[in-house]
N, C-alpha and C positions, 0 to 999 in steps of 0.2 A: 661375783656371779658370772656364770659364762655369757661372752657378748657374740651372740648369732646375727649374721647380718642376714637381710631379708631383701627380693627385689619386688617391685610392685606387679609386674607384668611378666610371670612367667610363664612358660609356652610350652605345658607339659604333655608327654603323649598319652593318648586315650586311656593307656593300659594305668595309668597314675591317676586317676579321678578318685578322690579321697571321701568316704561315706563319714559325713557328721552327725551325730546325733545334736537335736536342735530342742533345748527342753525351756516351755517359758510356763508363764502361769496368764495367758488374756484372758481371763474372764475371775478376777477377784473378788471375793464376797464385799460388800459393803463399798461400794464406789460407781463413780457416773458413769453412764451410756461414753461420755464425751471421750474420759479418762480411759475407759477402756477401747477405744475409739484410735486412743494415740497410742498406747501398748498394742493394739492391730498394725497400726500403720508402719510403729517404731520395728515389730517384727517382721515385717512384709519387706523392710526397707535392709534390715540384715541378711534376710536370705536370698534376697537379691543378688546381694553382695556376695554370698560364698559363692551363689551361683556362676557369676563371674570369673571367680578364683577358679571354677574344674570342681567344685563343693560339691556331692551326692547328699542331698538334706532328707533330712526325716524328723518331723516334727514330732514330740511328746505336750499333751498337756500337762504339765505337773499338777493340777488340781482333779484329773481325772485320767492318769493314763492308761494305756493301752496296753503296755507290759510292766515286767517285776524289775523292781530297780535292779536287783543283782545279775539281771542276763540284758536288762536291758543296753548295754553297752557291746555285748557280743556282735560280732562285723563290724562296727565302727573306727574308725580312724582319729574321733575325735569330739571331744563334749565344747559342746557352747551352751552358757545358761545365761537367758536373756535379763533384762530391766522389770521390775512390773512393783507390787507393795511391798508391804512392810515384811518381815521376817520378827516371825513371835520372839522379845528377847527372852521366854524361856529356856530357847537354841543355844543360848549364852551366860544361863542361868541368871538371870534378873527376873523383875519384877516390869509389869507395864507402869512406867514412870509419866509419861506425857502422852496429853490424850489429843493429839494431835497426830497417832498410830490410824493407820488404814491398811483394810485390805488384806487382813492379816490370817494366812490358811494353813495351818500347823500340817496336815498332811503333804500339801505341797511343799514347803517345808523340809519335812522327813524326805522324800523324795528325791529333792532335789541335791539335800547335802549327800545323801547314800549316793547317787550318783557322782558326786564331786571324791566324793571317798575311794568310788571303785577305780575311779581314772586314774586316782593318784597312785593303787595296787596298782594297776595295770600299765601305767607307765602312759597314758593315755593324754594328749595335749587338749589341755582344759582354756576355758578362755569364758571369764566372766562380765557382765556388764552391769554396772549399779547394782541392783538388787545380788546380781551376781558376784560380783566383786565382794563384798558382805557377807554373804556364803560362804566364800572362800576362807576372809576371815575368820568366818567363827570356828569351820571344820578344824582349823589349826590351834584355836581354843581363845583367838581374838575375842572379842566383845565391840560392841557397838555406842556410841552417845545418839542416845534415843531424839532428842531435838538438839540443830545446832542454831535453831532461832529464827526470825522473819531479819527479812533486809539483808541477807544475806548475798554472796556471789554467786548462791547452786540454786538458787530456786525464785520462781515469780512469784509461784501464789503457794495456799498452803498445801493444796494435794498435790502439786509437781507440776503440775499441769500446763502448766507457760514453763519451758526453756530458757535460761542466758543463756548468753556467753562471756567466757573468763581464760587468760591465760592458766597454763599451769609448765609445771618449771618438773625436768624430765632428771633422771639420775643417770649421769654418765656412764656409760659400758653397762648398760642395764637390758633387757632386749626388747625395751618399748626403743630406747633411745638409738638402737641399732633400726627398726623398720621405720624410722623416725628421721632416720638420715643425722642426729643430732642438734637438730631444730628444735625451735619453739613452738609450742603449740597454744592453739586460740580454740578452746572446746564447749560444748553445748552440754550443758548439765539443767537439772531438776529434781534435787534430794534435800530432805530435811535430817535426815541421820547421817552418821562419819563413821569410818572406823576410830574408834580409841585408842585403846590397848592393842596392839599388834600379834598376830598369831605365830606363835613358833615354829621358826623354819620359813617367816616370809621375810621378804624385804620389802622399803616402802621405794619407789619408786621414781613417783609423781608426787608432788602437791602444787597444791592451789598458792594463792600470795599472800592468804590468810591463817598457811599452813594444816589445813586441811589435806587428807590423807587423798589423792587424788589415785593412784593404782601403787598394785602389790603384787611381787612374785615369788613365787617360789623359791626358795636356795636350790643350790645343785642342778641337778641334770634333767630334771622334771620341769616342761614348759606346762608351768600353771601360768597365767595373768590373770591379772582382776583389773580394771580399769571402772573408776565410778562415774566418769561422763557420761553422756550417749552419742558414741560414733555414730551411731544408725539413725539420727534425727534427720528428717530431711532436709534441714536447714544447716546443718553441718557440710562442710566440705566432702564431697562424694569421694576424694581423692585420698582425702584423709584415714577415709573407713576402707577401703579397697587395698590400701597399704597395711592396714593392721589382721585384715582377711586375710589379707595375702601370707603376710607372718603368721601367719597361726595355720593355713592351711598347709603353706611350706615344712612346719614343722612337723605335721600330721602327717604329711609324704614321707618325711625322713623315718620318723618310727616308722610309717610302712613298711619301709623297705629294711630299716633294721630287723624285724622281727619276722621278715619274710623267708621263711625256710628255702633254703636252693631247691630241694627236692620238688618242690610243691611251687615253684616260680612259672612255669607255663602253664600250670593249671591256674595260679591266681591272676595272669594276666588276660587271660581265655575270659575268664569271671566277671574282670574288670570293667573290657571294654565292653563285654554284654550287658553290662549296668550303665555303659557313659549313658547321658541322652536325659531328654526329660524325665521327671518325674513322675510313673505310675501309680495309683494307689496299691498300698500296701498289701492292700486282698480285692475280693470282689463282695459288694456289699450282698449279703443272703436277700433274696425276696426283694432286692431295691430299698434294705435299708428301712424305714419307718413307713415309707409310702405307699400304699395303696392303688393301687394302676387299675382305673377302670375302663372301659370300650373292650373293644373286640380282638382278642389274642392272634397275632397272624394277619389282621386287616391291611397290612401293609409290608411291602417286602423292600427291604434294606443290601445295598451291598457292603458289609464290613471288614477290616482290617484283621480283625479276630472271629474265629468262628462262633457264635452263639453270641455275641459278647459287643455291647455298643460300647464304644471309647469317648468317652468327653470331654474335651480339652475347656480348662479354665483357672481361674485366678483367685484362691484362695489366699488368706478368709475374706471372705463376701456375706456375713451374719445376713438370715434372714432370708437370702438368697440358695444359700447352702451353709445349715447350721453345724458347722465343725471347723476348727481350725488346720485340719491335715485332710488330704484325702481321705484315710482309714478312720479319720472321726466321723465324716460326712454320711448320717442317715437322714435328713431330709432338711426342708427349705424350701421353697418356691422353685428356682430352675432345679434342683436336682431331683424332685419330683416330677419336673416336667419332661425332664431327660429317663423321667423312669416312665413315666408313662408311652414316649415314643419306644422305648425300647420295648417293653412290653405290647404296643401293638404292632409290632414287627417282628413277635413272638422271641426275644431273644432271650434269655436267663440272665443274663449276664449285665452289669454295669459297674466301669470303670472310671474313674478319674484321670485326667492326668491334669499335674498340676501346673502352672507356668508361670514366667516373671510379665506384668504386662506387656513390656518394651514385645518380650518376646511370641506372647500372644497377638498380640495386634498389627505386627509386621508382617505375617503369615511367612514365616519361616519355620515351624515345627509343623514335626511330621509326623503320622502314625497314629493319628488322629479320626474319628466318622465324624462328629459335630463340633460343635463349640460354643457352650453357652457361659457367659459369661456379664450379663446387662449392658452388652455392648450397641450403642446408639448406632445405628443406619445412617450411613451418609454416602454421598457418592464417591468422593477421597476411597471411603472403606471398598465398596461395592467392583472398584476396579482391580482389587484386592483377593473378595474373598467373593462367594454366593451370600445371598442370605434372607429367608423367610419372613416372610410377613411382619408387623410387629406383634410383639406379644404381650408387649407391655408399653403405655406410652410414657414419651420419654419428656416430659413435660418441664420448663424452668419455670422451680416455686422461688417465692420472694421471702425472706426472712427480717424480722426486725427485731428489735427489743421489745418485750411487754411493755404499753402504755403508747406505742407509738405512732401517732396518725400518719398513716401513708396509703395513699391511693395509685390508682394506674396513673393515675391526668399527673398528677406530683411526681411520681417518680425520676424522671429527667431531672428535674432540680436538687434529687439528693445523690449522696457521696455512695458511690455502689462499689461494694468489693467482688472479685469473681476470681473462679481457678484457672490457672494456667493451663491451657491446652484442652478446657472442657468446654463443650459448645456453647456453655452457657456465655462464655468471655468472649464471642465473637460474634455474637447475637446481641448482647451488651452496646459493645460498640457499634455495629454495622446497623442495626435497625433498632434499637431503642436508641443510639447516641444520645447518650447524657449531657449537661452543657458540663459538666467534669469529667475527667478522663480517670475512667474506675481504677481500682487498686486491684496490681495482681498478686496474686497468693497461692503461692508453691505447694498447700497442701488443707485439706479439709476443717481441719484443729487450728492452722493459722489465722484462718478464716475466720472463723467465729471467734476464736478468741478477738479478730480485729472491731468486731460487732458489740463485743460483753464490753470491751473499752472503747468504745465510744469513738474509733479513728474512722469508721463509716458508718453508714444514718441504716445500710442495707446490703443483705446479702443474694448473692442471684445464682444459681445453680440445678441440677437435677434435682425434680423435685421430691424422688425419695431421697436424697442426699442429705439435703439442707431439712427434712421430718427428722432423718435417723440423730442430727444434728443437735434437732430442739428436745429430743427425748430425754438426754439425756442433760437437761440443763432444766430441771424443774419448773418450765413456765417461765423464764427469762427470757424466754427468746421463742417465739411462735411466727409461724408459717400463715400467712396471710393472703395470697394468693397465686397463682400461676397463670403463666403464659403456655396455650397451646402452642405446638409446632409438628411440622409435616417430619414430623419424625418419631423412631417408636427403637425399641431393643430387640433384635433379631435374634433367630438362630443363626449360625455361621458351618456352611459344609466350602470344603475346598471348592475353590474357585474350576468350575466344570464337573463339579463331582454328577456322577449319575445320580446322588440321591439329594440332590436339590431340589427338585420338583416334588418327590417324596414325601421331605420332611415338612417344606411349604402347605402342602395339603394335611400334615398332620397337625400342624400349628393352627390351621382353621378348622380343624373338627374341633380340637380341643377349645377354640372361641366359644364355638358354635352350640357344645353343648354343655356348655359352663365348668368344663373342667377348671379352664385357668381360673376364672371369676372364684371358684372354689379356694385352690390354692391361696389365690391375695388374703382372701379373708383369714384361712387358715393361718398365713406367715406372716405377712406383710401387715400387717395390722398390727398385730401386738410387736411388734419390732419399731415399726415408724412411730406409733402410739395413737395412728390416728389412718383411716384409708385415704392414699393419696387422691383420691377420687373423689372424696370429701369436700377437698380444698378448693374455693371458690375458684372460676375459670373468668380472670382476667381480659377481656381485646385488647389486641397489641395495637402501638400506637400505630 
């Protein structure tokens, strides 16, 4: 097969910004809040990543999308089909043999392989991940080993849900083993199925040291990949995955430009760079989407970026907050109702998204922008940063433990406390509760708890809708037991001097004032956490 060499850090000009189509399935029938929890994070953490490469993403849900598979690949440069359940082995013609199948959405499914289909017409660089990679195989008429057993090297537990890690052994002159440098690799997986039978016209790649099918590509001239790890784990080498984005967006450059007509060359570059930049939503939501905007139309006047039109900058998916996982999905939730309701008393028509990575949201380097809601905690760090309104929401650290387990405020100090890295709740931890232990830190939401369901800490400490969304999805294992106030809440955010800071500030207090917000939680927040954060007993801090 042809061996393409790849570099990790390339420095392309604006007019080369390559549009990927981004199709996964988070929200799977029949599985946990938690699970689907880690398919959010696992995708938040890939499109990061293209982002990085020069990526133009555009998210599909496969279980409910937004266009028809057969156009849906039109402008695109490039298919990525994420991780997520099982794949009906109908797809493969079997029978469901082990009942140890989840998650399983035959529509999605069809979707997703028409998609994989069209790229292959189209000459289109395809790039699958676990569930994806499987996909791959079947379109080629592969087939699947529906369980390859517990105790295994690919999986913790039995929905995926806990991560290893495992070497896996790469095939020479292959073009993983090209963006690979020829190295070894040490990868993060979580699957209970393999490929078997191999589909024709792929090659196998990778395996594992148990000879497991670890990735598959294409023969010839067609960059398909399938790889069945997940690069995009946060616990994975960030290095790792940035290298394999990089190979896959590099190749999605090179069809660009092969199949770019000369005639039509300054027109497509004109197009280009008027696309580089963050990502706006897709349209503009009619009527604000599902929300309801009530007060007084015009009561307040806005200066905006766009005429009629308020812009929103924030960090999807955020369930709950904003119930969609793309822009063009988002018709309501908590802040994006709230953001509908400012814009509507500022008389606007109009409401946008735009989407962003957080690094890139919270450094306040993007531009183009009127607010920015995103559940971001108020602090002074932030505030020399950005402006920002009142709180709207408090931002409170709940306590989490396992069902059955006696824990108090006065106790707390003497037990083993886990917290997130870089979230206020970890330096509130240490500085003013200091524990006689020095807490466990944990890279990510799903580490966390899962450090809680086994028993390596007595307690979890975090935002306290964090650590609700947390126990929802873990049937009563793990309850939320009380919180600590603190002089801090989740703002709006307008550019630091903006004229309409003062503005939105007083519209974040009407909205207090006459129970609009109070509304919304009930509305959203409720059946999301499973319980009103408002609920949860209010702790004094030692």
């Amino acid at each position: 097969m042809p061996n393409t060499t790849f570099s990790a850090k390339p420095s392309p000009p604006e007019n080369e910004v390559v549009h990927i189509l981004v199709v996964g399935s988070l929200t799977p029938p029949d599985v946990s809040d938690y699970l689907k929890g880690v398919l959010r994070e696992f995708s938040d953490s890939a499109l990061s990543s293209l982002r990085r490469g020069s990526g133009e993403v555009h998210f599909v849900e496969a279980s409910a999308p937004d266009r028809a598979a057969d156009v849906a690949l039109d402008g695109m440069d490039a298919l990525l089909v994420l991780g997520g359940a099982d794949a009906d082995p109908a797809c493969y013609g079997q029978p469901r043999e082990a009942d140890t199948m989840y998650g399983i959405n035959a529509d999605a499914d069809r979707f997703e392989l028409a998609l994989l289909r069209d790229a292959a017409a189209r000459d289109v660089p395809a790039l699958g991940i676990c569930r994806g990679m499987q996909l791959i195989n079947i379109l080629h008429g592969g087939d699947l080993v529906q369980e390859i057993g517990p105790g295994t090297v690919h999986n913790g537990t039995a929905d995926n849900s806990i991560m290893v890690s495992h070497p896996v052994t790469l095939e020479p002159g292959s073009r993983l083993d090209a963006i690979y440098g020829g190295r070894a690799l040490s990868v993060r997986s979580g699957h209970h199925q393999a490929v078997a039978r191999v589909g024709e016209g792929l090659a196998v790649t990778a395996r594992a040291e148990d000879g497991i099918v670890e990735a598959v590509e294409a023969e010839g001239s067609h960059w398909m990949v399938g790889v069945q790890w997940h690069p995009e784990d946060p616990k994975a080498p960030s290095a790792d995955l940035d290298l394999l984005m990089t190979g896959f967006i590099d190749a999605a450059r090179q069809r660009k430009r092969a199949h770019m007509k000369p005639n039509l060359f300054f027109g497509a570059l004109a197009l280009a760079a008027l696309l580089a930049g963050p990502a706006l939503a897709d349209g503009v939501a009619p009527n604000y989407g599902n929300c309801a905007p009530t007060g007084e139309a015009g009561s307040i006047s806005l200066s905006t970026v766009e005429p009629d039109t308020l812009i929103v900058a924030t960090v999807l998916p955020n369930p709950g907050w904003y119930n969609g996982v793309s822009p063009v999905a988002v018709q309501d939730g908590y802040e994006y109702c709230m953001a509908a309701q400012i814009a509507h008393r500022a008389g606007l028509a109009n409401l946008k998204l735009m989407n962003l990575a957080w690094d890139q949201y919270i450094s306040g380097t993007a531009k183009g922008y009127d607010i920015a809601i995103a559940s971001t905690t108020i602090t002074d760090a932030r505030k020399q940063v950005f402006d920002f309104s009142r709180p709207y929401f408090g931002s409170n650290l709940g306590v989490a433990v396992k069902a059955g387990t006696e824990l108090s405020a006065q106790t707390l100090r003497s037990k083993r406390i886990g917290v997130l890295q870089g979230n206020m709740g970890s330096d509130w931890v240490v500085n003013t509760l200091k524990p006689e232990t020095q807490p466990a830190l944990y890279q990510s939401q799903p580490d966390m708890v899962t450090a809680l369901m086994a028993g390596q800490v007595d307690a979890i400490i975090s935002d306290t809708t964090l650590v609700l969304s947390a126990t929802s999805g873990t049937n009563g294992a793990i309850k939320v037991i009380g919180q600590f106030e603190l002089n801090h809440g989740y703002g709006v955010i307008t550019p630091k001097g903006s004229e309409n800071s003062t503005v939105v500030d007083a519209a974040v207090g009407a909205m207090i004032e006459d129970g609009t917000l109070a509304d919304l939680s009930s509305r959203y927040l409720t059946p999301m956490f499973g319980a009103d954060p408002n609920s949860i007993p209010v702790w004094q801090q030692p």
